[in-house]
N, C-alpha and C positions, 0 to 999 in steps of 0.2 A: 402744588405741582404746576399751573398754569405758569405765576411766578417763574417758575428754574426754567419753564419752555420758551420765556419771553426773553430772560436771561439769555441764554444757550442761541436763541435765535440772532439777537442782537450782537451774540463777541463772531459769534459763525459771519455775518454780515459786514462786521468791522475789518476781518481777517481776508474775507473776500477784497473787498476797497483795497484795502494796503495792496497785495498782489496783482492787481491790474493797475495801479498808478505808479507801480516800479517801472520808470522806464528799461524798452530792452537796449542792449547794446552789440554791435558786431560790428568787425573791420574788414573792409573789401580794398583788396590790392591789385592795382592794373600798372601796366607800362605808357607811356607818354602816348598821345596819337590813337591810342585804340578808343572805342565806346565802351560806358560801362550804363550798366543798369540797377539803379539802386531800390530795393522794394524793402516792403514793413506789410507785416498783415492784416488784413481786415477782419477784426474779431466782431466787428456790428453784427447784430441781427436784422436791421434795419437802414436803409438809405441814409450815411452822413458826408458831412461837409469832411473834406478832407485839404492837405495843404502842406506844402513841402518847406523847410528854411533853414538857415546855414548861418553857422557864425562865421562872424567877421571878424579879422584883426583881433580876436580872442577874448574880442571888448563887447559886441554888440551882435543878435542875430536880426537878419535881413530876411524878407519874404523872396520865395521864388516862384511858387506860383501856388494857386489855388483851384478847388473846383467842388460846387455846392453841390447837396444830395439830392436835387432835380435833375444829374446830370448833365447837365449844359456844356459850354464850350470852356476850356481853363483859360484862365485869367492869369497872363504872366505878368512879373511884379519888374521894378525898372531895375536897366542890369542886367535881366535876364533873358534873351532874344528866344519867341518861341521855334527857330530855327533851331537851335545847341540845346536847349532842352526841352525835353516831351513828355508831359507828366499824364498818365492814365492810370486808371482803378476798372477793377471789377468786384465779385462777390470776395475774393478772397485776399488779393493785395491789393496796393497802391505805391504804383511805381515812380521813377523818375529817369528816364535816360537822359545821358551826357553822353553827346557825340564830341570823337577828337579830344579826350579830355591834357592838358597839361597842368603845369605846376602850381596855376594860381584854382586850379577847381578841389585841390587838395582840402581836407578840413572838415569840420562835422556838421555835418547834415542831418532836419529834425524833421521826421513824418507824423504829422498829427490826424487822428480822426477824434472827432467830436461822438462821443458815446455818453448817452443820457444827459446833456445838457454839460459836460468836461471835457476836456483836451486828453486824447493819452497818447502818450510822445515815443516815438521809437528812435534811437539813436546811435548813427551809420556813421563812422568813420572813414571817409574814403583815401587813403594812401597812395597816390601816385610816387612811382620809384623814383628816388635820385632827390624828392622836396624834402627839405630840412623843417620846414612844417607840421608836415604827414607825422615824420615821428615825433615829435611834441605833441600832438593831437591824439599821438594813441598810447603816452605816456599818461596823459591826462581822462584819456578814457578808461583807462586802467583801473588809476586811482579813483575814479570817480564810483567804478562801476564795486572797487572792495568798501566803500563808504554807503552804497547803498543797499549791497548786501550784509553790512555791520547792522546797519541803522533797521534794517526790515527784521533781523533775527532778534536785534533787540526788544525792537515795539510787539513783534509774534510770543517773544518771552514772559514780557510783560502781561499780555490779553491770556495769555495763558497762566499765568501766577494769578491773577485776576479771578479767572474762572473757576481755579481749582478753588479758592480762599469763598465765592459765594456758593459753589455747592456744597463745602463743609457745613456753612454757617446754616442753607438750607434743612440737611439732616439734622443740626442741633436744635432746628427751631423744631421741627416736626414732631423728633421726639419728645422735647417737652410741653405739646402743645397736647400730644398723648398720654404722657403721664400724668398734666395736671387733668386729663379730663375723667379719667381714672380715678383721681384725687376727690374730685368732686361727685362722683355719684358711687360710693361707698356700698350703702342700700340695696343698689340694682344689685350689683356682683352679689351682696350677701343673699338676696331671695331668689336667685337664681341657686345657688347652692341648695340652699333649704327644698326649694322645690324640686330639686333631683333627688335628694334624700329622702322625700316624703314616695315619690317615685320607684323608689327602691325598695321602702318596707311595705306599699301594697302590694309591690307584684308579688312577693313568696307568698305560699297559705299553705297549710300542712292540713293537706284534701288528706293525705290516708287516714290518719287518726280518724276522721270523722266516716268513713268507708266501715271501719271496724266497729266500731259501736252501734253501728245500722245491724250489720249482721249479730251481733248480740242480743238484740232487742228480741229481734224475729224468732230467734232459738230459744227464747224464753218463753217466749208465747208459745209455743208448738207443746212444752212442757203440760 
């Protein structure tokens, strides 16, 4: 039994992990000139480093700015003037405003927080109207996001065919770990029997018969 609970704890644990390291995804659409604000949530239970960044040219992603869970002042990365964007966190998100945004701020953007020593990534599509970018970017977010909901049901199928296949094996073994011990002490079970048996024939006694013979005696003697 400890076995099947360490088992059980360990696939429970695994299934946890896969689920938080799926990146989330969602696309936010604004018009040229306005400000937008782009956030991702703070699942921590504790103060982490958190950090905003964006692909480039479809080839490479670039930092945009930073900010460690001492809370300090953000750290904006080169390219990105902390005038047009203002990244701030609380207990719940971690934001990023773009003032004024236009066509070249189009494209994916990745919000990381550090939770127990890993990165977990959220990723914002941001679409400004009229970039021929924007829609490449959420075509590709698309397909990205049906590949890692394929890939998570798969590996969830798997940890579950898994589990079901060692709790069989668990009951098989149990059972014959019970029959052979059954096997082996023979003896017990059989004097156990006997000793109920023996059990049985003390308790009856046939008191009247012996009730009547008393009063026999006594009527003889009075003779």
């Amino acid at each position: 039994m400890k076995t099947f609970t360490l088992i059980t704890a360990l696939s429970l644990c695994s299934i946890s992990w896969i689920s938080v390291s799926v990146s989330e995804s969602h696309i936010v659409k604004v018009q040229p000139g306005e400000d937008v604000t782009l956030q991702c949530k703070n699942t921590s239970k504790y103060a982490s480093d958190s950090f905003w960044s964006k692909l480039v040219n479809k080839t490479k992603i670039v930092c945009i700015s930073a900010m460690t869970s001492t809370g300090s002042e953000v750290k904006y990365c080169d390219g990105f003037q902390s005038g047009t964007f203002e990244m701030s966190t609380n207990n719940s998100t971690v934001s990023l405003k773009i003032k004024q945004v236009n066509s070249s701020d189009s494209g994916l953007y990745y919000c990381g927080i550090y939770q127990q020593g890993r990165p977990v990534f959220s990723e914002i599509c941001l679409n400004i109207e009229g970039s021929d970018e924007s829609h490449d970017d959420v075509d590709k977010t698309s397909n990205k996001s049906g590949v890692i909901f394929m890939l998570t049901s798969v590996i969830l199928g798997g940890l579950t065919a898994v589990l079901v296949m060692v709790i069989i094996g668990l009951l098989l073994k149990i059972r014959k770990l019970k029959t052979a011990q059954e096997e082996h002490n023979p003896q017990r079970s059989e004097n156990q029997v006997s000793d109920e048996l023996n059990y049985a024939a003390v308790k009856f006694k046939p008191k009247a018969k012996r009730r009547e013979v008393e009063e026999n005696v006594v009527y003889a003697a009075t003779r």
